[in-house]
C-alpha positions as CSV (number, residue, x, y, z in Angstrom):
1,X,0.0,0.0,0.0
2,X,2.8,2.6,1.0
3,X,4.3,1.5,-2.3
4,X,0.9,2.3,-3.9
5,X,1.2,6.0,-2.4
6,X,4.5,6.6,-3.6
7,X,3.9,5.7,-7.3
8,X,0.3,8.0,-7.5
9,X,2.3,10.7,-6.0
10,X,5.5,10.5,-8.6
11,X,2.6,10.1,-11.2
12,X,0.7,13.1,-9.7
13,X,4.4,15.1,-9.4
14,X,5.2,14.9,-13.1
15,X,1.5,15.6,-14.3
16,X,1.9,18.6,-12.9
17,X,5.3,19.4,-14.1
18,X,4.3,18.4,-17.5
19,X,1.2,20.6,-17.5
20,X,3.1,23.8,-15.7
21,X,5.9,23.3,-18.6
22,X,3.3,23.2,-21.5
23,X,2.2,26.5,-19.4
24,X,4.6,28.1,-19.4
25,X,5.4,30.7,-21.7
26,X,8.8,31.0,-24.1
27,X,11.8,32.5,-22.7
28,X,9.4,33.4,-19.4
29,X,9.1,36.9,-20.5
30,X,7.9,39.7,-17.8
31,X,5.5,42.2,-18.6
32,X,5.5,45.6,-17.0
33,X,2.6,47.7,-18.0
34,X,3.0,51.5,-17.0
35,X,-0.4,53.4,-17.1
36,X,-1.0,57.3,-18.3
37,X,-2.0,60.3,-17.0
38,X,-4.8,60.4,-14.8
39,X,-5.1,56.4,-14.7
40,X,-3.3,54.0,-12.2
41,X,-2.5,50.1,-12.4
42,X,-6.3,49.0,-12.0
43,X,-6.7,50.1,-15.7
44,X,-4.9,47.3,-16.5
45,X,-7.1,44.9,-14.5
46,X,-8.4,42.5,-17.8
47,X,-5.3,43.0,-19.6
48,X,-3.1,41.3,-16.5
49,X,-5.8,39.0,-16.3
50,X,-5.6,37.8,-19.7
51,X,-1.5,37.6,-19.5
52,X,-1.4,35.9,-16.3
53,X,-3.9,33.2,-17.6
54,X,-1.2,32.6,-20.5
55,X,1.2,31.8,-18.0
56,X,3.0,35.2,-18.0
57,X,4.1,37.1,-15.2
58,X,2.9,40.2,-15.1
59,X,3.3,43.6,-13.1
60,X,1.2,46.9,-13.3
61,X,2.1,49.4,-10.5
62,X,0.5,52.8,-10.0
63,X,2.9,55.8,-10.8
64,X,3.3,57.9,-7.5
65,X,0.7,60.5,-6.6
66,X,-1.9,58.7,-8.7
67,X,-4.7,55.9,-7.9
68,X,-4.2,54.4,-4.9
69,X,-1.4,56.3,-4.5
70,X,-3.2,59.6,-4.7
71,X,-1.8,60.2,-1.2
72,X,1.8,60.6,-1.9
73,X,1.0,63.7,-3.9
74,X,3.1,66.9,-3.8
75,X,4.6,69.4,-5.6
76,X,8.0,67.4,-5.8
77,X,6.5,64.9,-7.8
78,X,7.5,64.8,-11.3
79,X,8.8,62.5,-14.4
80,X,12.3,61.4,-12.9
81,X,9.6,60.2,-9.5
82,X,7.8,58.2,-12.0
83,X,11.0,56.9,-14.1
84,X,12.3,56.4,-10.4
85,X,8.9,54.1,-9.5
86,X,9.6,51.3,-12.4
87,X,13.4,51.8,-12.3
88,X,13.1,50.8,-8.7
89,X,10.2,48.2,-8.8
90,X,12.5,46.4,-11.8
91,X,15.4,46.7,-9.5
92,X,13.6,45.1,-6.4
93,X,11.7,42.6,-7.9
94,X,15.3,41.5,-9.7
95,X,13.3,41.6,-13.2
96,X,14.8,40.5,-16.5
97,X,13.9,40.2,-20.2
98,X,11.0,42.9,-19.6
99,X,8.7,44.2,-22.2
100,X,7.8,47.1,-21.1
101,X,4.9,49.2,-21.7
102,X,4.1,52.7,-21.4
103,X,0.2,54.4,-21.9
104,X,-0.2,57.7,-23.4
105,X,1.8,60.0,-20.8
106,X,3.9,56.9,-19.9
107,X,6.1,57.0,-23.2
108,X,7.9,59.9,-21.7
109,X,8.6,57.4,-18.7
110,X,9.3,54.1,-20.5
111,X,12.2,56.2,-22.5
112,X,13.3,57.0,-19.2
113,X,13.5,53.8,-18.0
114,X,15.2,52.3,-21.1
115,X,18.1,55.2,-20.6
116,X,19.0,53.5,-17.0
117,X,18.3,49.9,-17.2
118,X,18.4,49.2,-20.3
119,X,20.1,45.7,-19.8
120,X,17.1,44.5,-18.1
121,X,15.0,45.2,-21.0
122,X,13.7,43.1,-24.3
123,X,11.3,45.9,-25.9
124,X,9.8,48.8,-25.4
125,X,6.3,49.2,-26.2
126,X,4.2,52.5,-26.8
127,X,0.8,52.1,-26.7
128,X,-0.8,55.0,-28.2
129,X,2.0,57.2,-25.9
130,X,3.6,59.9,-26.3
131,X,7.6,60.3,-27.9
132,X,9.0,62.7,-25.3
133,X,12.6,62.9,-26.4
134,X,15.6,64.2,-24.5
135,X,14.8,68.3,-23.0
136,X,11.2,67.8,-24.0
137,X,8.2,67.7,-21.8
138,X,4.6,66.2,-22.1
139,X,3.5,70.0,-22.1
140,X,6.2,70.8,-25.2
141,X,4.6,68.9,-27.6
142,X,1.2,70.6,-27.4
143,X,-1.0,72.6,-29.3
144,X,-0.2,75.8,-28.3
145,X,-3.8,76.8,-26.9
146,X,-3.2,73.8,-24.9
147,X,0.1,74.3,-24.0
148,X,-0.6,78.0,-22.3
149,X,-3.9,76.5,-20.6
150,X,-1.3,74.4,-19.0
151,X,1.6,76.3,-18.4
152,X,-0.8,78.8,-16.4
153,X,-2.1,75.3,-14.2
154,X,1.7,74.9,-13.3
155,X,2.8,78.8,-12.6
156,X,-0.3,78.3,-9.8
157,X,1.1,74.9,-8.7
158,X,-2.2,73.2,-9.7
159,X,-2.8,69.5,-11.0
160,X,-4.2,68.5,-13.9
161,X,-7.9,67.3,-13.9
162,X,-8.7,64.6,-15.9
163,X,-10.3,64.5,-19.2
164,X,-13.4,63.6,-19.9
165,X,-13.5,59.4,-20.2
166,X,-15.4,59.8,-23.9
167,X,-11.9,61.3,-25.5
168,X,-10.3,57.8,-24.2
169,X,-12.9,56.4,-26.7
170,X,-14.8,54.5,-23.5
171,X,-18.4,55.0,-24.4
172,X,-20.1,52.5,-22.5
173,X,-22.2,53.7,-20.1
174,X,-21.6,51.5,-17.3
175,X,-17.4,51.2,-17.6
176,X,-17.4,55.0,-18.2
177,X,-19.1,55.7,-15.0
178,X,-16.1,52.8,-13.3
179,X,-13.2,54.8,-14.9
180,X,-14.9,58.3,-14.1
181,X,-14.4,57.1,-10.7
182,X,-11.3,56.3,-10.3
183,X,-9.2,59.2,-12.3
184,X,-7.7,61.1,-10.5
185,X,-5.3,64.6,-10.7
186,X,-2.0,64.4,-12.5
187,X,0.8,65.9,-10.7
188,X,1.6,68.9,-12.5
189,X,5.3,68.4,-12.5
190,X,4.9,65.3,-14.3
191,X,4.0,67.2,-17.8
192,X,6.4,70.3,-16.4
193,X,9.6,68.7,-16.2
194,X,11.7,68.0,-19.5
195,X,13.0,64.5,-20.0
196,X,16.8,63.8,-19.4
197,X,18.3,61.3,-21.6
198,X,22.0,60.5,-21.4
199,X,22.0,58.0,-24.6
200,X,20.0,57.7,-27.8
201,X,16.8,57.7,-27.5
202,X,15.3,54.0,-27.3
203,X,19.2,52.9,-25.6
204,X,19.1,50.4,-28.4
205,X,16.1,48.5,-27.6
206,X,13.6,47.1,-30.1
207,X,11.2,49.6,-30.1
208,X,7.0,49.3,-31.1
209,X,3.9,51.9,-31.2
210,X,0.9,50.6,-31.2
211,X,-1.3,53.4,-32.3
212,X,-5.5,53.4,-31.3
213,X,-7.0,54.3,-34.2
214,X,-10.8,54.5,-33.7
215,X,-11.2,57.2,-32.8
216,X,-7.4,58.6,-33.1
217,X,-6.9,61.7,-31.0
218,X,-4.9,64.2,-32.9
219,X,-2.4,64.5,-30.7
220,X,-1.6,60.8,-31.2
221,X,-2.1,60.4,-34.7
222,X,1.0,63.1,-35.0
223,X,2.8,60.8,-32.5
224,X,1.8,57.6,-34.7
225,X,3.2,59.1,-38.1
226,X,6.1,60.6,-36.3
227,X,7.5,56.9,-35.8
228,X,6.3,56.0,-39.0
229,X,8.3,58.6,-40.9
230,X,11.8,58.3,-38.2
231,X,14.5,57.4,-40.0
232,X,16.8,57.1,-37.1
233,X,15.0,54.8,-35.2
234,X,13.8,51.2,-36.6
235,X,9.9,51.6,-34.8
236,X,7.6,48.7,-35.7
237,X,4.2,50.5,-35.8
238,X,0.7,48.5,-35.1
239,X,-2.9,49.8,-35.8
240,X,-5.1,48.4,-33.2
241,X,-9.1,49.5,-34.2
242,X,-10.2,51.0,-31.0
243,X,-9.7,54.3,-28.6
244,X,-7.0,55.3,-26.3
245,X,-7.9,53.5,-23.5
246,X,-7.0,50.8,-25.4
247,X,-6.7,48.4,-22.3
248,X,-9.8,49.3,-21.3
249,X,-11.9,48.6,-24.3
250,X,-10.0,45.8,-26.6
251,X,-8.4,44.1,-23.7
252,X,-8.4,40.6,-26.1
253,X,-7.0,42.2,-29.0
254,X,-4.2,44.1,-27.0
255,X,-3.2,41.2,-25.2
256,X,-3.1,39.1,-28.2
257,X,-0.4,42.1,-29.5
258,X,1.7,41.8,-27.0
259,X,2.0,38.2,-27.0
260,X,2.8,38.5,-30.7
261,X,5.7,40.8,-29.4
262,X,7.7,38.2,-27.8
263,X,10.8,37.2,-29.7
C-alpha cells in the first residue's frame, strides 16, 4: 500500500510538471505595464488578467501621486519620480527580459527607463503614448492653446484634472461611469519637467507603437506618423481599431499584440 502511495504521488508530481511546462510561456518573458495620465494600475485589470492566464508574469504598478497612490502627492513629484517608481520596482523585484509598456503619458517614462536599465530590457512598447525625447516635456509637444492652458495650471502649482472618459474612446455607459471614478489629478510636475536622456533615445532596444485608431486623438495620430516617418529609429508601428484607453476597451485584441511581441 505505501508503495501504492508513492507511485500515485511520482505520477501526480510529473503531471503537474508536465502541464506547468506546456504553461509556461517561451523565454518566461515579464510584462510591466505602466499606465497614463490620470489612470493607475487597475486600468490594466483584464489586460493582466488575460497575461497571467497565458502563463506570463505580469506587473502593473500605480505611478506615484496617482490611484491608490493619490496620497503621496506633492509638488516634488514629477517624471524622474515616475521613471524612479519602475526603475526601482525592476530593481527590487530583480526583473529581466521585460517588455515594457508605457500608456499615453507613460512613453515619456518608458524612454526613461530604457536610458538607465536598459540591460534588463527586451522591448519597449508605446501604446498610443507619447515620444517625449531628451529636453522635451509632455506639455512641449502641445497645441499651443493647450500648451498655455497648462503652463498657467503649473505657474499656480495646480494638478491636472482629468479629461473627460469619452476622448479615451470608453463610451459605454456602465465602464465610463467605473473609470470616471477612479481618475484622479496628474501631478503637474509630471508634464512640467523636461526628460533627461544621457543615450540615444530608445538605448538600443527594439522599439513598437501601437497606435489606437478608432477614434485617433490628434495628438496621437501626430505621435503615430512621427514613428512612422523616423529614419533614425527602426519603430515597428501597429494599428489596433479602437480608442485610447485601449486596455480598457480591446483588452483581447491588445493582449493578443503583446504576446505577438515576444521574440
Amino acid at each position: 500500500m505505501k508503495q501504492f502511495k508513492s507511485v500515485v504521488f511520482l505520477l501526480l508530481f510529473v503531471s503537474v510538471h508536465i502541464f506547468a511546462m506546456a504553461k509556461a510561456p517561451k523565454n518566461n518573458p515579464i510584462f510591466v505595464l505602466v499606465h497614463g495620465a490620470w489612470h493607475g494600475g487597475w486600468c490594466w485589470s483584464d489586460v493582466k488578467r488575460d497575461l497571467t492566464g497565458k502563463g506570463y508574469e505580469v506587473f502593473t504598478p500605480t505611478l506615484t501621486g496617482l490611484g491608490e497612490r493619490k496620497h503621496l502627492d506633492n509638488e516634488k513629484v514629477n517624471l524622474d519620480t515616475h521613471i524612479d517608481d519602475i526603475v526601482h520596482l525592476i530593481e527590487m523585484e530583480d526583473l529581466h527580459d521585460v517588455y515594457l509598456v508605457g500608456h499615453s503619458y507613460a512613453g515619456a517614462v518608458i524612454a526613461g527607463v530604457a536610458d538607465r536599465i536598459p540591460q534588463r530590457l527586451s522591448k519597449l512598447i508605446f501604446l498610443d503614448a507619447m515620444i517625449v525625447e531628451n529636453g522635451q516635456s509632455a506639455i512641449s509637444l502641445q497645441p499651443d492653446n493647450v500648451r498655455q492652458l497648462q503652463l498657467k495650471n503649473i505657474k499656480r502649482k495646480e494638478n491636472f484634472e482629468p479629461f473627460d472618459v469619452a476622448l479615451f474612446g470608453v463610451t459605454d455607459t456602465v465602464v465610463a461611469a467605473l473609470v470616471k471614478k477612479r481618475l484622479t489629478p496628474q501631478p503637474f510636475n509630471t508634464f512640467a519637467q523636461p526628460l533627461k536622456l544621457r543615450h540615444k533615445y530608445g538605448n538600443g532596444l527594439p522599439l513598437v507603437y501601437i497606435a489606437c485608431t478608432h477614434p485617433q486623438l490628434p495628438i496621437m495620430k501626430e505621435m503615430s506618423s512621427k514613428v512612422q516617418t523616423d529614419k533614425n529609429l527602426d519603430w515597428q508601428h501597429i494599428e489596433l481599431p479602437t480608442g485610447h484607453d485601449a486596455m480598457i476597451t480591446a483588452p483581447n485584441e491588445l493582449t493578443n499584440i503583446f504576446e505577438g511581441l515576444i521574440n
